[in-house]
N, CA, C and O atoms as a DFTB+ gen file, in Angstrom:
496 C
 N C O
     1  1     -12.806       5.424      -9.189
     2  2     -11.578       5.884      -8.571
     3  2     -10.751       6.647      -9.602
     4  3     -10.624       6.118     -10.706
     5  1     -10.250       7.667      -9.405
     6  2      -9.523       8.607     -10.395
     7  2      -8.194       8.537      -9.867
     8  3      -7.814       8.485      -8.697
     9  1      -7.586       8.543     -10.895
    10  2      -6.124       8.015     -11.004
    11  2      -5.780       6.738      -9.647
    12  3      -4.845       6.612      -8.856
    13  1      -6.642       6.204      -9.812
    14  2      -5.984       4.690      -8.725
    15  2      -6.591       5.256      -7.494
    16  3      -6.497       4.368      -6.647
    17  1      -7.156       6.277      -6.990
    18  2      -6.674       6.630      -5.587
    19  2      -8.298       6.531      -4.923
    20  3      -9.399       6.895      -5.337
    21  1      -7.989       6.091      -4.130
    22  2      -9.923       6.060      -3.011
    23  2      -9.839       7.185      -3.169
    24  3      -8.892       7.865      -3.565
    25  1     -11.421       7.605      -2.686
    26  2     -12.472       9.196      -2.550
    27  2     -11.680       9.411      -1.277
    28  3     -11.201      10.541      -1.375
    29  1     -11.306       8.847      -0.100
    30  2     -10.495       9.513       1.122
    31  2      -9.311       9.778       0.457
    32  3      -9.208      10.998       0.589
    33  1      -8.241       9.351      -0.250
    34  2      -6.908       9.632      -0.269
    35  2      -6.969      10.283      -1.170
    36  3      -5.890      10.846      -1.353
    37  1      -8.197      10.703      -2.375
    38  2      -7.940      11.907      -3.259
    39  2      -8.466      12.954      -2.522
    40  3      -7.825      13.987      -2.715
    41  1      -9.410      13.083      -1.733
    42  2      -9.264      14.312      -0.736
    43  2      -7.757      14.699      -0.127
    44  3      -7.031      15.645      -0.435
    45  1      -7.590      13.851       0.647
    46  2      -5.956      14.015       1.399
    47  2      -4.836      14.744       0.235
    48  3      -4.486      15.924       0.238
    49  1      -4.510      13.934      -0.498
    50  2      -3.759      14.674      -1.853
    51  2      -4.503      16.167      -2.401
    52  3      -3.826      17.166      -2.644
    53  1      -5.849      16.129      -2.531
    54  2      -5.895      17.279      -2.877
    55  2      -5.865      18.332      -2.296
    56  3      -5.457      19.333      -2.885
    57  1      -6.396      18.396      -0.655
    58  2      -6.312      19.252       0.118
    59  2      -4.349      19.970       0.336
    60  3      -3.881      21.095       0.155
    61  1      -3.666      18.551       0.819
    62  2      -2.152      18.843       0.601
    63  2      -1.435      19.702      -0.693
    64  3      -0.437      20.423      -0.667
    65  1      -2.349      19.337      -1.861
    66  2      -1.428      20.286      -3.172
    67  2      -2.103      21.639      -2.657
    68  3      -1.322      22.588      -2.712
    69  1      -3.607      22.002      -2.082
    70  2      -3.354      23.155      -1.916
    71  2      -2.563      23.723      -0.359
    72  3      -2.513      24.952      -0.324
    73  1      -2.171      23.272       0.453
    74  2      -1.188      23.093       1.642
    75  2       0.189      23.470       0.655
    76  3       0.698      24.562       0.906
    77  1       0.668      22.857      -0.170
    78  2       1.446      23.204      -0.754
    79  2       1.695      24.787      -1.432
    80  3       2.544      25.636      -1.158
    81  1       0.691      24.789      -2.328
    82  2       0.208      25.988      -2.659
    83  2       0.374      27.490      -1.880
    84  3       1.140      28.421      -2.126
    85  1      -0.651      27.332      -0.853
    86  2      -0.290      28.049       0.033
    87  2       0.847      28.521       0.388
    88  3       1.330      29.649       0.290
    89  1       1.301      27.382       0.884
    90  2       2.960      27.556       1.576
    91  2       3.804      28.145       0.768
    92  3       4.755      28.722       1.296
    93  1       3.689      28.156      -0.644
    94  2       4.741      28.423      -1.363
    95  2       4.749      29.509      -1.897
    96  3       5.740      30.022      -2.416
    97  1       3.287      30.142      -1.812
    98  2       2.720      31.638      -1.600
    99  2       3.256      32.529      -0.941
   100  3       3.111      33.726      -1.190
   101  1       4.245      31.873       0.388
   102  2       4.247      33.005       1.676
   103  2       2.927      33.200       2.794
   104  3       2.822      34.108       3.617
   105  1       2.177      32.318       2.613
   106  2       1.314      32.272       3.609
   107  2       1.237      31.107       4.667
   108  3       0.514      31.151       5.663
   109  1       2.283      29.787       4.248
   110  2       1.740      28.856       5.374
   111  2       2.983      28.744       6.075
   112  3       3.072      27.872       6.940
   113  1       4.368      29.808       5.734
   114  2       5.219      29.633       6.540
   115  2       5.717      28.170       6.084
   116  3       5.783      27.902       4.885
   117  1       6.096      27.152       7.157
   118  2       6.778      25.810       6.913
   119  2       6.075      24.916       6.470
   120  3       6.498      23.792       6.199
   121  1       4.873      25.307       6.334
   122  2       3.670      23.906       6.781
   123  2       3.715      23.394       5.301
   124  3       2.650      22.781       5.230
   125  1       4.219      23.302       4.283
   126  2       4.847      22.848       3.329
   127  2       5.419      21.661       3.536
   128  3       5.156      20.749       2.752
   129  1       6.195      21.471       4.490
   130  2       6.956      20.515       4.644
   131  2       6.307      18.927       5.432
   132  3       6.966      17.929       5.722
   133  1       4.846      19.158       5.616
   134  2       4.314      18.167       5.969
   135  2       3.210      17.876       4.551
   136  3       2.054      17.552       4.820
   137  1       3.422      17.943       3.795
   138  2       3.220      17.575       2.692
   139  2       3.234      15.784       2.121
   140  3       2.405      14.876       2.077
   141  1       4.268      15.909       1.857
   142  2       4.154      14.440       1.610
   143  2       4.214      13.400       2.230
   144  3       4.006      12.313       1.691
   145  1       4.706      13.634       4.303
   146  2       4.297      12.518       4.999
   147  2       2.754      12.797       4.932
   148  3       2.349      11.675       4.629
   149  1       1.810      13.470       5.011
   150  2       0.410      13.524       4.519
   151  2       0.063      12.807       3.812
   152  3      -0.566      11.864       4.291
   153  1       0.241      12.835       2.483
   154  2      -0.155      11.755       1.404
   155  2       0.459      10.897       1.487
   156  3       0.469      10.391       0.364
   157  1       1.424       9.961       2.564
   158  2       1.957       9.093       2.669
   159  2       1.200       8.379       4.125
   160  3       1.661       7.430       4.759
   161  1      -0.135       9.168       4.442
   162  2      -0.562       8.334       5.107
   163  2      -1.609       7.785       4.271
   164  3      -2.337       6.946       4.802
   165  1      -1.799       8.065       3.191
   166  2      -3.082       7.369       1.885
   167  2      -2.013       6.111       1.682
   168  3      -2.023       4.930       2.028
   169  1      -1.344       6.723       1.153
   170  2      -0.440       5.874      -0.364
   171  2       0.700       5.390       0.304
   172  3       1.048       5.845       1.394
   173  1       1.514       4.179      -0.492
   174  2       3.055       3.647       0.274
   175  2       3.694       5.073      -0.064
   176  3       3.014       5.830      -0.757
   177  1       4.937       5.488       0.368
   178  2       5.740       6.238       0.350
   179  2       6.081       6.588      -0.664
   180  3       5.825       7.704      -1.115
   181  1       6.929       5.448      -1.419
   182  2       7.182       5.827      -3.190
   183  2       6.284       6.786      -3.909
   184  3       6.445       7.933      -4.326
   185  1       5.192       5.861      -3.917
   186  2       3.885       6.687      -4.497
   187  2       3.522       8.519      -4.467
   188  3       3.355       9.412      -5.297
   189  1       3.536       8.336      -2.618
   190  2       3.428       9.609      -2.506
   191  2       4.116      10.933      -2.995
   192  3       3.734      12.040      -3.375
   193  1       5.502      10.190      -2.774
   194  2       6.693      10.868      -3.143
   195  2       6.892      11.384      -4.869
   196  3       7.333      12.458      -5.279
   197  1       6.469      10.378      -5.538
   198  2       5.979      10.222      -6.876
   199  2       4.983      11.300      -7.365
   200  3       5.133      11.964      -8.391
   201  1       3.852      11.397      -6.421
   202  2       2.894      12.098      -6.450
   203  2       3.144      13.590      -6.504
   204  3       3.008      14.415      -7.408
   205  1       3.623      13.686      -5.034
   206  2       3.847      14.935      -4.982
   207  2       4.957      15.970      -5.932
   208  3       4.757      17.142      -6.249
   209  1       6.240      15.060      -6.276
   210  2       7.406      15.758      -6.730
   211  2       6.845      16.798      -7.654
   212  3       7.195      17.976      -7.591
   213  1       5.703      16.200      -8.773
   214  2       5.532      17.276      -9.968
   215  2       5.155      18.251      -8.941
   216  3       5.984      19.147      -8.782
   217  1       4.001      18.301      -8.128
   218  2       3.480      19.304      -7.470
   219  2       4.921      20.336      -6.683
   220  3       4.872      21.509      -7.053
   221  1       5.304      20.232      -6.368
   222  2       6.557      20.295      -5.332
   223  2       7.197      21.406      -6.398
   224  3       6.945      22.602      -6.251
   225  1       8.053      20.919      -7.495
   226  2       8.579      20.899      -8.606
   227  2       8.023      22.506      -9.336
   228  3       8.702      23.482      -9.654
   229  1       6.247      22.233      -9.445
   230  2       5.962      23.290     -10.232
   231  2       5.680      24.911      -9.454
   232  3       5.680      26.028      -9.970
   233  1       5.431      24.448      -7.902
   234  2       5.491      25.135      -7.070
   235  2       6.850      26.282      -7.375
   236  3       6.809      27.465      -7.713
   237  1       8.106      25.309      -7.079
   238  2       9.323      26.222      -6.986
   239  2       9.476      26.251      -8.107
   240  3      10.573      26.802      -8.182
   241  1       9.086      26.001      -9.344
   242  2       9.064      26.668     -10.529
   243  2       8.797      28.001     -10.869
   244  3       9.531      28.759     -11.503
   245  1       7.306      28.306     -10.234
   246  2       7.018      29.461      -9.965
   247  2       7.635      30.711      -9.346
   248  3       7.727      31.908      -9.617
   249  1       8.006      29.881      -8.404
   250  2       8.604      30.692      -7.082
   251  2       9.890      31.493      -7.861
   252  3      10.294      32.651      -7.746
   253  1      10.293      30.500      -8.601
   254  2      11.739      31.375      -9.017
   255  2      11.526      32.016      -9.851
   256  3      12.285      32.948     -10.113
   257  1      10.370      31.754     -10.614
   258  2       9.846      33.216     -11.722
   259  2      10.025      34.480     -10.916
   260  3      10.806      35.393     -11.183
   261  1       8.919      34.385      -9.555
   262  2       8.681      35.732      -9.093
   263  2       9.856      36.452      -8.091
   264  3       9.801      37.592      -7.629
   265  1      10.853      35.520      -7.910
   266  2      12.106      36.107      -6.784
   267  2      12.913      36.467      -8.328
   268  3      13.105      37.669      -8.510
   269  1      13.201      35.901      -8.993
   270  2      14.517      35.876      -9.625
   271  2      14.882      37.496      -9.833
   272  3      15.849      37.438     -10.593
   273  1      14.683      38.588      -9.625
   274  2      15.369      39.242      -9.112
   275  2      15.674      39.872      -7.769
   276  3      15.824      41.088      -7.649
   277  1      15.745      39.174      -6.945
   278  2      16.058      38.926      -5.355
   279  2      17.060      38.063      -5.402
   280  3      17.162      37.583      -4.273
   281  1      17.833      37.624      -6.094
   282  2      18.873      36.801      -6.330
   283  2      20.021      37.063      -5.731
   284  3      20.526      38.109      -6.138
   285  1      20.624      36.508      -4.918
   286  2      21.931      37.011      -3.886
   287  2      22.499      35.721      -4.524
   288  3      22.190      34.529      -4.542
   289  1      23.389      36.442      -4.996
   290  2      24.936      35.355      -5.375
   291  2      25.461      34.860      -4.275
   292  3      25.457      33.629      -4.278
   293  1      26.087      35.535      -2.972
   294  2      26.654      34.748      -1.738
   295  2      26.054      33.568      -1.292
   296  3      26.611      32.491      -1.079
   297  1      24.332      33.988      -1.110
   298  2      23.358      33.081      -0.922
   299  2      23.697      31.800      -1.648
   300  3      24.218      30.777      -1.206
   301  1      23.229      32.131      -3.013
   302  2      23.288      30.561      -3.738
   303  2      24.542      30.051      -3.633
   304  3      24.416      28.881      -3.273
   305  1      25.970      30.401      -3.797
   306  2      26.756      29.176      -3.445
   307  2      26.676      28.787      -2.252
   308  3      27.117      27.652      -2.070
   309  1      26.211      29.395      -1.229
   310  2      26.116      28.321       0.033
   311  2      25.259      27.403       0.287
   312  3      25.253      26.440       1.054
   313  1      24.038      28.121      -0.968
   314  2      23.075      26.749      -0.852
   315  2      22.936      26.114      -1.571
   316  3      22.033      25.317      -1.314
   317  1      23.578      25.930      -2.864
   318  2      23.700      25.078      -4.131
   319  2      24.673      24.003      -3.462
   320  3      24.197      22.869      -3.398
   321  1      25.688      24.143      -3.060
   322  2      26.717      23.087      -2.550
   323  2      25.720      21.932      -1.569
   324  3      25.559      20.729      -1.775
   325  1      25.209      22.703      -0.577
   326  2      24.594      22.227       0.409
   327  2      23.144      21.263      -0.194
   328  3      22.831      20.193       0.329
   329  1      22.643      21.666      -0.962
   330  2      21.020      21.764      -1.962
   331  2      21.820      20.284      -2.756
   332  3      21.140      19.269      -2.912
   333  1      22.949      20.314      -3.101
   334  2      22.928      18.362      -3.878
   335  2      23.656      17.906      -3.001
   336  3      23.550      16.680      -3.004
   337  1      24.472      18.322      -2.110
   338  2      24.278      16.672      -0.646
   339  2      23.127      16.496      -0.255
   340  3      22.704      15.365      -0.012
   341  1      22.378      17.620      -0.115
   342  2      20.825      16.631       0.308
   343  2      20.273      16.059      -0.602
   344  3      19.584      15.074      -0.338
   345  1      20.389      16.431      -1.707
   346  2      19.364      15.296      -2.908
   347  2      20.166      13.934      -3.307
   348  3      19.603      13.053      -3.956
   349  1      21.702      13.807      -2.819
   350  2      21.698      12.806      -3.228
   351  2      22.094      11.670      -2.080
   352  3      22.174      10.479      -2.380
   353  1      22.446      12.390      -0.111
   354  2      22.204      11.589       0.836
   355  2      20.556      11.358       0.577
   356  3      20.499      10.192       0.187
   357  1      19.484      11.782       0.598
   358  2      18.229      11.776       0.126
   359  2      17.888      10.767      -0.902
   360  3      17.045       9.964      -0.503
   361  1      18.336      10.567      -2.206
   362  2      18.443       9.754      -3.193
   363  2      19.034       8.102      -2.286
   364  3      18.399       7.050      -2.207
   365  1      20.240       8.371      -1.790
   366  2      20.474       7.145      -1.145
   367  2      19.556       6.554      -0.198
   368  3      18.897       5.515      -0.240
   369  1      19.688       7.587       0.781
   370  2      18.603       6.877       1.638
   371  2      17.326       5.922       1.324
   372  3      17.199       4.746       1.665
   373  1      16.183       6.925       0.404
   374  2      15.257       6.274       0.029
   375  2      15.143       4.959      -1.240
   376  3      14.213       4.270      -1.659
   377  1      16.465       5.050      -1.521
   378  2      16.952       3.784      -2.536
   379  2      16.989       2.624      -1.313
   380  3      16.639       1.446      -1.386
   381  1      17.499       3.318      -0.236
   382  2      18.346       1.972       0.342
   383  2      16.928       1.641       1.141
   384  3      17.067       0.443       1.386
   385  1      15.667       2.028       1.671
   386  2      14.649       2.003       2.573
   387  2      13.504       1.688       1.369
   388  3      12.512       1.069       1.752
   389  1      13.561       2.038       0.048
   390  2      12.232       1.429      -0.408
   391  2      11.296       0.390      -0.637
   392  3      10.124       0.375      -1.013
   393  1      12.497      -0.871      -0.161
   394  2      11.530      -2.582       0.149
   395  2      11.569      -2.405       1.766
   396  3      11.272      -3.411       2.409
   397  1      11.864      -1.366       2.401
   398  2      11.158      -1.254       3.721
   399  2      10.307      -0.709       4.375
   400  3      10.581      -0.473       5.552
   401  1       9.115      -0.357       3.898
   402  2       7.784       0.497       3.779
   403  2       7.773       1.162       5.545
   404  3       7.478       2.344       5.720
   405  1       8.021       0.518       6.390
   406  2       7.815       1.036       8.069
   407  2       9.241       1.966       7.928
   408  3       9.239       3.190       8.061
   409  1       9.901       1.527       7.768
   410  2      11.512       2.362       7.639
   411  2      11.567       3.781       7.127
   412  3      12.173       4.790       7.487
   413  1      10.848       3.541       6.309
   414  2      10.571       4.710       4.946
   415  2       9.932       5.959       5.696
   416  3      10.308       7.112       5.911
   417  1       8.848       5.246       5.983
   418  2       7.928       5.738       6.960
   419  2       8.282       6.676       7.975
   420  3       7.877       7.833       8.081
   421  1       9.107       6.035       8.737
   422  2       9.870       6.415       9.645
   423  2      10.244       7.610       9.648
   424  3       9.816       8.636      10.176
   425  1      12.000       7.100       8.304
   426  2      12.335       8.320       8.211
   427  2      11.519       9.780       7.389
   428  3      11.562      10.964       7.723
   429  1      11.117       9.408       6.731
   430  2       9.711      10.654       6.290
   431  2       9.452      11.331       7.484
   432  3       9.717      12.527       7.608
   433  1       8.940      10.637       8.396
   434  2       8.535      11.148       9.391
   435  2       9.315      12.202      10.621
   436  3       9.045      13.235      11.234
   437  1      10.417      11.222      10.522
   438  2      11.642      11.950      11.286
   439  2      12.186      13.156      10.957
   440  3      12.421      14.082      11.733
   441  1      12.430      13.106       9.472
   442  2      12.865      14.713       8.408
   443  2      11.656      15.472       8.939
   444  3      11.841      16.289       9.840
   445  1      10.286      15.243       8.394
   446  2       9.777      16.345       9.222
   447  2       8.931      17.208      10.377
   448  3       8.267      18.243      10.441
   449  1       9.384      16.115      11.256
   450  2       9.873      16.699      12.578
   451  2      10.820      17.358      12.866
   452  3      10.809      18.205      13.759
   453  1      12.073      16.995      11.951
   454  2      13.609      17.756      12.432
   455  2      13.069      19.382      11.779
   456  3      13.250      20.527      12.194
   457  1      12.469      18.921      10.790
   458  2      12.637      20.128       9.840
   459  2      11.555      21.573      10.908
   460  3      11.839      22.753      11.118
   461  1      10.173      20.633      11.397
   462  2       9.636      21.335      12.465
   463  2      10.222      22.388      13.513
   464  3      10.013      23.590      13.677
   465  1      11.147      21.331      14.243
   466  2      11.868      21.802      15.439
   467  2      12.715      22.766      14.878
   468  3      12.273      23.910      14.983
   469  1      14.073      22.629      14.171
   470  2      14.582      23.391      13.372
   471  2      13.848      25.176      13.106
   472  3      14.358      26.278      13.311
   473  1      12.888      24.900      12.736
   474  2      12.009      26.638      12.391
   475  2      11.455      26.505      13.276
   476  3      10.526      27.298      13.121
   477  1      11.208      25.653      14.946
   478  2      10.594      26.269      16.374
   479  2      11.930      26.913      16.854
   480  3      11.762      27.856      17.628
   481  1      13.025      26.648      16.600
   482  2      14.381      26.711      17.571
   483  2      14.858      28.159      16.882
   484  3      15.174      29.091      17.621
   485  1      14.898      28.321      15.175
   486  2      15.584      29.272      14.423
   487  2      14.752      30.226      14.527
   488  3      15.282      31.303      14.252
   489  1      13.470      30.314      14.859
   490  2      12.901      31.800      14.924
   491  2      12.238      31.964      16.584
   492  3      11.062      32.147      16.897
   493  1      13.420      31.828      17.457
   494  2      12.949      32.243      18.908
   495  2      13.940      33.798      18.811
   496  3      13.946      34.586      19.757
């Protein structure tokens, strides 16, 4: 077993980093965002979440290499303000749900669905 993980759930993870990949390319559109409830059907949640962040992380690392001059100032303060209430309602949440593994679950699950519907509703 390599790094802890069964031959099924290192498929699942690996197929998802390139799902990730993709997506962050400009080719998979949203499908990014089912990412880590994916590997959170291998692994408990933490884990996954654990898992994925570097991946996640080095992705938009990239990403801002190749935009950073596409840079709209109006843009970022509306989404920098907005960009740490979600990381740290986000931070709470999964603090307050992590000795509740079905909960966790849940909401993982719920974000992305909203996040789904959201880009079915915003690009009609």
């Amino acid at each position: 077993m390599l790094f802890g993980l069964t031959p099924d759930a290192l498929l699942l993870v690996s197929l998802t980093a390139l799902l990730v990949g993709v997506a962050k390319a400009g080719f998979g559109g949203g499908v990014g965002v089912i990412a880590t409830p994916l590997v959170a059907l291998a692994m408990p949640v933490p884990e996954a979440a654990a898992l994925m962040l570097p991946v996640l992380i080095g992705a938009d690392i990239f990403n801002v290499g190749q935009y950073r001059r596409n840079l709209s100032a109006p843009d970022l303060r509306l989404l920098l303000p907005a960009s740490v209430v979600g990381v740290i309602a986000g931070a709470l949440t999964f603090d307050a749900l992590t000795d509740h593994e079905r909960a966790l679950k849940a909401a993982v699950g719920a974000l992305a669905l909203a996040f789904v519907a959201w880009r079915l509703i915003a690009h009609r």
